[in-house]
C-alpha positions in Angstrom: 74.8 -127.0 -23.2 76.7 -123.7 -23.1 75.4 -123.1 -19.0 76.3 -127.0 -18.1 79.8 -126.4 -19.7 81.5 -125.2 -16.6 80.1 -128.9 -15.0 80.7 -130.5 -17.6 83.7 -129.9 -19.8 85.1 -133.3 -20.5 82.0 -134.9 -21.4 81.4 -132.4 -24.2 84.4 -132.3 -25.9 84.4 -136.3 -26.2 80.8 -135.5 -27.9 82.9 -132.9 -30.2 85.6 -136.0 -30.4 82.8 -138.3 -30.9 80.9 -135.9 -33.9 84.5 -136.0 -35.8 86.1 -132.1 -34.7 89.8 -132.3 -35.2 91.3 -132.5 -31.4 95.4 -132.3 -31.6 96.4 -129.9 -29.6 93.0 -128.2 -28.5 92.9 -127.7 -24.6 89.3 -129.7 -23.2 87.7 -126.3 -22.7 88.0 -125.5 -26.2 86.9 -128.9 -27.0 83.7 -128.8 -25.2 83.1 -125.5 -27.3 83.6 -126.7 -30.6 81.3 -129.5 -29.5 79.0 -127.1 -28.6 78.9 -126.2 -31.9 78.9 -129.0 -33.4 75.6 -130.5 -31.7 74.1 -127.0 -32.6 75.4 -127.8 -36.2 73.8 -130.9 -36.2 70.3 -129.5 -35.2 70.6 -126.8 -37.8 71.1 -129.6 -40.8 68.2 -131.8 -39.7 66.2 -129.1 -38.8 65.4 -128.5 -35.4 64.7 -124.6 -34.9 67.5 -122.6 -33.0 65.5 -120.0 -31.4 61.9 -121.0 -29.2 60.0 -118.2 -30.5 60.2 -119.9 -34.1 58.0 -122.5 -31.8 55.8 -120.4 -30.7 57.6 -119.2 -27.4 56.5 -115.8 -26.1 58.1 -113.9 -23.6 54.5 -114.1 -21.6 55.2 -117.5 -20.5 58.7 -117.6 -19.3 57.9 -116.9 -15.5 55.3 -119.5 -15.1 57.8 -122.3 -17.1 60.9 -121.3 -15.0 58.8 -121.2 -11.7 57.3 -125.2 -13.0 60.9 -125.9 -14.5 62.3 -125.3 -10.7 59.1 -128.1 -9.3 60.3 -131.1 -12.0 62.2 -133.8 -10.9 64.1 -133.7 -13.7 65.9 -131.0 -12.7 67.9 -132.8 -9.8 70.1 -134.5 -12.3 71.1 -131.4 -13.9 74.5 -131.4 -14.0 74.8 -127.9 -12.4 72.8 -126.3 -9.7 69.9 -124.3 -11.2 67.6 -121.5 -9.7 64.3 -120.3 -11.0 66.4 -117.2 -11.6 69.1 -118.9 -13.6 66.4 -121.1 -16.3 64.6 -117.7 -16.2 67.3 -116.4 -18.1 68.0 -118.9 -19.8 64.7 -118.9 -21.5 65.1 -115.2 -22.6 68.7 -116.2 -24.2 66.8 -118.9 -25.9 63.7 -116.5 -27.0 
C-alpha cells in the first residue's frame, strides 16, 4: 500500500475513514497514512504475518518472483507503474 500511495491517496484515506480513524482536520495525505496503518493494524489482530520470511520467504527467490511478477496480468491494473526493479525491492522491504 505504502508504494501505491503516491497513485492513490484519496482512496486510502476513505479506507482509514471507512476503518473509523478520526479525520477533522487531517490533510488526505495524512489520511491515506494512518489508513495505512490501520489495514496493517487490522492484519496484525487477526493474524496475518507482517514480514514474508515468517512465511517462509528467502532472499533466494526474490529475482525469479519479481522477474514472473513483471509477466502477470495482474499487474496492468496496478495502480502505479511497476518495473521488475521496483517489486524487486519491494520484496526485500517485505523480507
Amino acid at each position: 500500500m505504502q508504494y501505491n500511495m503516491i497513485s492513490c491517496g484519496e482512496k486510502f484515506a476513505n479506507i482509514a475513514e471507512a476503518m473509523g480513524v478520526h479525520s477533522a482536520g487531517i490533510g488526505k495525505w495524512k489520511l491515506a497514512e494512518k489508513g495505512i496503518e490501520a489495514v496493517r493494524k487490522l492484519f496484525r489482530d487477526i493474524g496475518i504475518p507482517e514480514r514474508l520470511s515468517q512465511v517462509g520467504m528467502k532472499e533466494d527467490y526474490i529475482k525469479m518472483l519479481s522477474v514472473n511478477a513483471v509477466k502477470d496480468a495482474c499487474l496492468v491494473t496496478n495502480p502505479r507503474d511497476t518495473t521488475a526493479d521496483d517489486i524487486e525491492e519491494l520484496y526485500r522491504k517485505a523480507l
